[in-house]
ZAPA-854396 format. One record per atom (N, C-alpha, C, O): residue number from 1; residue in three letters; atom name; x, y, z. Coordinates in pm, whole numbers. Layout:
N
 num residu atome   east  north     up
 NUM    ala    CA      X      Y      Z
...
% end
This chain:
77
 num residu atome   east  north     up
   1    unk     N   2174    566    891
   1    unk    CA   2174    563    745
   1    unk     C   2034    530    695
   1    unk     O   1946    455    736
   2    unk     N   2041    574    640
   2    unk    CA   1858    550    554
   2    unk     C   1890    482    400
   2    unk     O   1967    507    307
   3    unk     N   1794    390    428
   3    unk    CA   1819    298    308
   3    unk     C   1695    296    172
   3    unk     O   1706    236     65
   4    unk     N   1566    392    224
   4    unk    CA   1467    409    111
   4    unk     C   1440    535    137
   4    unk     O   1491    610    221
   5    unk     N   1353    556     56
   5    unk    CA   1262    700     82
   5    unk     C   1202    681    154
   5    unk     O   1200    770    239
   6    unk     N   1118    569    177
   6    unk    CA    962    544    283
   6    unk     C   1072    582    410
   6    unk     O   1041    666    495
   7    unk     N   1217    504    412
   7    unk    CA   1249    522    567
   7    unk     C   1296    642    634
   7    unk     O   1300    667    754
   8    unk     N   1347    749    474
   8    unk    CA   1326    873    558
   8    unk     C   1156    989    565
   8    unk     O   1134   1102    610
   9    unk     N   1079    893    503
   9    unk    CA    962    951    574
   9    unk     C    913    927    704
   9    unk     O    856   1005    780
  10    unk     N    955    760    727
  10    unk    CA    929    754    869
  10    unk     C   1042    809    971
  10    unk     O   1028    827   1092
  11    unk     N   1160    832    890
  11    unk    CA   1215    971   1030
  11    unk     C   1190   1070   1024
  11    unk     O   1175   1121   1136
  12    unk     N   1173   1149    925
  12    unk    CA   1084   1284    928
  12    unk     C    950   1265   1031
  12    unk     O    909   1374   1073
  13    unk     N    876   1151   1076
  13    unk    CA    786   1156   1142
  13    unk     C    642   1094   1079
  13    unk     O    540   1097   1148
  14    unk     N    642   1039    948
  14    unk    CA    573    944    912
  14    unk     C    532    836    994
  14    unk     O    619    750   1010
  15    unk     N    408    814   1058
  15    unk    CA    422    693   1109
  15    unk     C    373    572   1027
  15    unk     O    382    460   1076
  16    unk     N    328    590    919
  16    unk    CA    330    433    785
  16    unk     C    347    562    666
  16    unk     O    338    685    667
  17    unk     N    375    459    567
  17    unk    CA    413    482    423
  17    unk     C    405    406    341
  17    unk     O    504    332    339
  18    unk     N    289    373    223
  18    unk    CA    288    297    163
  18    unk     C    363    296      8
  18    unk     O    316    352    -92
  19    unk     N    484    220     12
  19    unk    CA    577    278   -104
  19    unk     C    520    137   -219
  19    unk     O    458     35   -191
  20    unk     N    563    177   -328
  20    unk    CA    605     60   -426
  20    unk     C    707     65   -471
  20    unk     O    774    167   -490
  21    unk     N    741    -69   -499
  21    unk    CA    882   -118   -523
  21    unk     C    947    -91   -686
  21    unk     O   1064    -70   -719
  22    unk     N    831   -100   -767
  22    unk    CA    871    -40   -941
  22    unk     C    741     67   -972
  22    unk     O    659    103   -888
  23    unk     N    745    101  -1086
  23    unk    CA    622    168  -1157
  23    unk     C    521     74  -1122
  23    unk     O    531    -48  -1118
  24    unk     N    431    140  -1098
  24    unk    CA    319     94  -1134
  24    unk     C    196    156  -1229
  24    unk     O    207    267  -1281
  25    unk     N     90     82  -1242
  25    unk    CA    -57    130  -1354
  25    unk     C   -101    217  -1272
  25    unk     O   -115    203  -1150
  26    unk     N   -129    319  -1343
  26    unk    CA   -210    465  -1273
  26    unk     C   -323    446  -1203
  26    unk     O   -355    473  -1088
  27    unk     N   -413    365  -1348
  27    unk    CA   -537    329  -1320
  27    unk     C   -591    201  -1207
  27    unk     O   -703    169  -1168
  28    unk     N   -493    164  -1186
  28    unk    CA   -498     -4  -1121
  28    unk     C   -441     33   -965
  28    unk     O   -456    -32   -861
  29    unk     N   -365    168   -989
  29    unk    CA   -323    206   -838
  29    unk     C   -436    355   -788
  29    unk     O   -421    410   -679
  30    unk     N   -505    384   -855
  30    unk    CA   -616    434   -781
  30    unk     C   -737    349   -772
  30    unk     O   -823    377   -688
  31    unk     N   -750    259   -845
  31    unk    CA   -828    126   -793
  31    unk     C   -798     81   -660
  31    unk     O   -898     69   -589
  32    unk     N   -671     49   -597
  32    unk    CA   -591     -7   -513
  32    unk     C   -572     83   -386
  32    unk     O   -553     31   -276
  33    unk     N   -578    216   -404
  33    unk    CA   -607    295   -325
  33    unk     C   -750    316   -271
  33    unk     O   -779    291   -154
  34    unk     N   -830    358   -355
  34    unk    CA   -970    356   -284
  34    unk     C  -1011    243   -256
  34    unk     O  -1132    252   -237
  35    unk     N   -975    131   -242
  35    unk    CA  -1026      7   -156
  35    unk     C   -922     45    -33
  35    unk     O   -973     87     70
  36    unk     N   -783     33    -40
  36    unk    CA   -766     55    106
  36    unk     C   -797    188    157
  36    unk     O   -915    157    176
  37    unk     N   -794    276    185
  37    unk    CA   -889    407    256
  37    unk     C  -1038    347    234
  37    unk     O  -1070    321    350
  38    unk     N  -1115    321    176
  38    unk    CA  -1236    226    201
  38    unk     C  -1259    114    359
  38    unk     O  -1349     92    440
  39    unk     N  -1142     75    338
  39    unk    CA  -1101    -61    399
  39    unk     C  -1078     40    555
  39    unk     O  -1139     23    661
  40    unk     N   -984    130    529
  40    unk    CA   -961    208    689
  40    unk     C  -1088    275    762
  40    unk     O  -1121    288    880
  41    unk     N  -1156    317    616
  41    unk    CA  -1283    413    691
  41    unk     C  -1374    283    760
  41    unk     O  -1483    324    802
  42    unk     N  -1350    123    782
  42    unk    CA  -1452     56    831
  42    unk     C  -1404     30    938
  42    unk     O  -1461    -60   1001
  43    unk     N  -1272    102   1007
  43    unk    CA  -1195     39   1097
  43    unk     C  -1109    -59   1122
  43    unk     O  -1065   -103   1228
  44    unk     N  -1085   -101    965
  44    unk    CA   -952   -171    936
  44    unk     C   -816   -124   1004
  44    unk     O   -807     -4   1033
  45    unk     N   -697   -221   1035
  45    unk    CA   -601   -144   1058
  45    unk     C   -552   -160    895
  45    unk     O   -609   -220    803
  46    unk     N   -440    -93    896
  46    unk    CA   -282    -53    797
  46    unk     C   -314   -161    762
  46    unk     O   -419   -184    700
  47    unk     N   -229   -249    795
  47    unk    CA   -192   -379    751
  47    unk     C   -310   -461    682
  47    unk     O   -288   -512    572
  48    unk     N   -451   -477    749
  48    unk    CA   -536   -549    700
  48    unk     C   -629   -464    574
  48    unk     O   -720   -517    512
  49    unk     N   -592   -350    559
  49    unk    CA   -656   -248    461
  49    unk     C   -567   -295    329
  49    unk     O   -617   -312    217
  50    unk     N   -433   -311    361
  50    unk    CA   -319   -311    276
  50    unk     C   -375   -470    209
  50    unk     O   -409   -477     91
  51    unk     N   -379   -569    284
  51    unk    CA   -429   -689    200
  51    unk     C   -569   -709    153
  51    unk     O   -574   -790     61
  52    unk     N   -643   -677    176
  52    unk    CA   -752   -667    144
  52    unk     C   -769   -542    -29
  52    unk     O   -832   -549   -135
  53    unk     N   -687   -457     25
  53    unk    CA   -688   -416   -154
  53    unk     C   -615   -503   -231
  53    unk     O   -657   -521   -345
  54    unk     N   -470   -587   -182
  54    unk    CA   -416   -643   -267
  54    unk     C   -514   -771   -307
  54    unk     O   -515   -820   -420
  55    unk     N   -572   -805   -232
  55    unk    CA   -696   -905   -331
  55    unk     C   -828   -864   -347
  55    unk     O   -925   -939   -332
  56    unk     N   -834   -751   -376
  56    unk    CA   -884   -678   -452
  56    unk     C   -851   -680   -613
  56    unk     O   -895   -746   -707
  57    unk     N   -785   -612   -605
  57    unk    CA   -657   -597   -668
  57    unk     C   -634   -700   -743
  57    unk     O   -634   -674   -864
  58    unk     N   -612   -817   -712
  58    unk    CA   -538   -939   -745
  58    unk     C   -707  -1042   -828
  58    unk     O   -711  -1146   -893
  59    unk     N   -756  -1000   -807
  59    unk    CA   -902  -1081   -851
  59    unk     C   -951  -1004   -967
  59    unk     O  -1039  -1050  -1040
  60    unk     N   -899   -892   -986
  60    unk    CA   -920   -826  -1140
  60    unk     C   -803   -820  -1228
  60    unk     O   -807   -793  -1349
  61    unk     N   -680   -852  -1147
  61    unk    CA   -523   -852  -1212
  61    unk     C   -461   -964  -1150
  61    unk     O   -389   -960  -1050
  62    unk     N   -495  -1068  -1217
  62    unk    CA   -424  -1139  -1094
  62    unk     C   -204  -1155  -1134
  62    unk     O   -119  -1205  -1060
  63    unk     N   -185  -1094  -1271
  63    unk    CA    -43  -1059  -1243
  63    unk     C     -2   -956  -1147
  63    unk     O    -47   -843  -1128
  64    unk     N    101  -1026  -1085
  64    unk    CA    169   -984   -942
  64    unk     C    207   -821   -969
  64    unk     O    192   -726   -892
  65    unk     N    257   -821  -1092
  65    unk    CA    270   -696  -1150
  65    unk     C    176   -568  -1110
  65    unk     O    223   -454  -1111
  66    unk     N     57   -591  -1077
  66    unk    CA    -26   -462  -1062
  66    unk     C    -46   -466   -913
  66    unk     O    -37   -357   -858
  67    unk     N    -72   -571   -837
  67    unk    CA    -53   -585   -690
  67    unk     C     18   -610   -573
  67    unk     O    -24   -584   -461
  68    unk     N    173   -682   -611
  68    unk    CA    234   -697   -541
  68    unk     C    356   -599   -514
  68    unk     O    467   -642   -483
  69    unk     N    331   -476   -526
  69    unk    CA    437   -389   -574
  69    unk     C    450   -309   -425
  69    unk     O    556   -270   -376
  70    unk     N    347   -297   -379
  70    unk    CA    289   -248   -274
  70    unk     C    346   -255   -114
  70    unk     O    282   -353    -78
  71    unk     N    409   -223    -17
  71    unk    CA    444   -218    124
  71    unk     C    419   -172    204
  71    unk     O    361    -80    146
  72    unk     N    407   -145    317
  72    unk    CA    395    -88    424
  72    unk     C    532    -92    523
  72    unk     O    590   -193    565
  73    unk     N    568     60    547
  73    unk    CA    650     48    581
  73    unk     C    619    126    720
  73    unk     O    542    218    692
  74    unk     N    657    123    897
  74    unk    CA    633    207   1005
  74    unk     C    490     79   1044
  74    unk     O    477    -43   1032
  75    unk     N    422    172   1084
  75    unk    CA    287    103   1210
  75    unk     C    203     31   1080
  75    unk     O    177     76    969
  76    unk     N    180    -74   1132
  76    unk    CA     62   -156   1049
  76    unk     C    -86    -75   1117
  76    unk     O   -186    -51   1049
  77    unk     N    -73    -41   1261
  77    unk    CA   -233    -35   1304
  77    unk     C   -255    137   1259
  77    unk     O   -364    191   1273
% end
């Protein structure tokens, strides 16, 4: 049984998926994006790309609202 979308991306063969949990800001989630792909191109894994935008993120917004919306779901590395 599949219980999100992210989890039938990771059975389709996704190996991570970064979902959010409500809407989020357009502008505040392509902020949030190009720090993590930033963060991967230095050889970050998943997981440490993923926090490192959220305080990013969180130091220009610090309501939870624009950063904590964020998951990783499948391989952190």
């Amino acid at each position: 049984e599949l219980t999100s979308l992210a989890s039938a991306f990771n059975v389709a063969g996704a190996s991570t998926v970064i979902a959010s949990h409500w809407e989020v800001d357009d502008a505040e989630t392509t902020r949030f994006f190009e720090t993590f792909y930033r963060q991967l191109r230095t050889g970050q894994s998943r997981a440490a790309s993923l926090r490192a935008a959220r305080r990013e993120l969180a130091g220009r917004q610090p309501h939870p609202y624009y950063w904590a919306a964020f998951s990783l779901f499948g391989s952190p590395r």
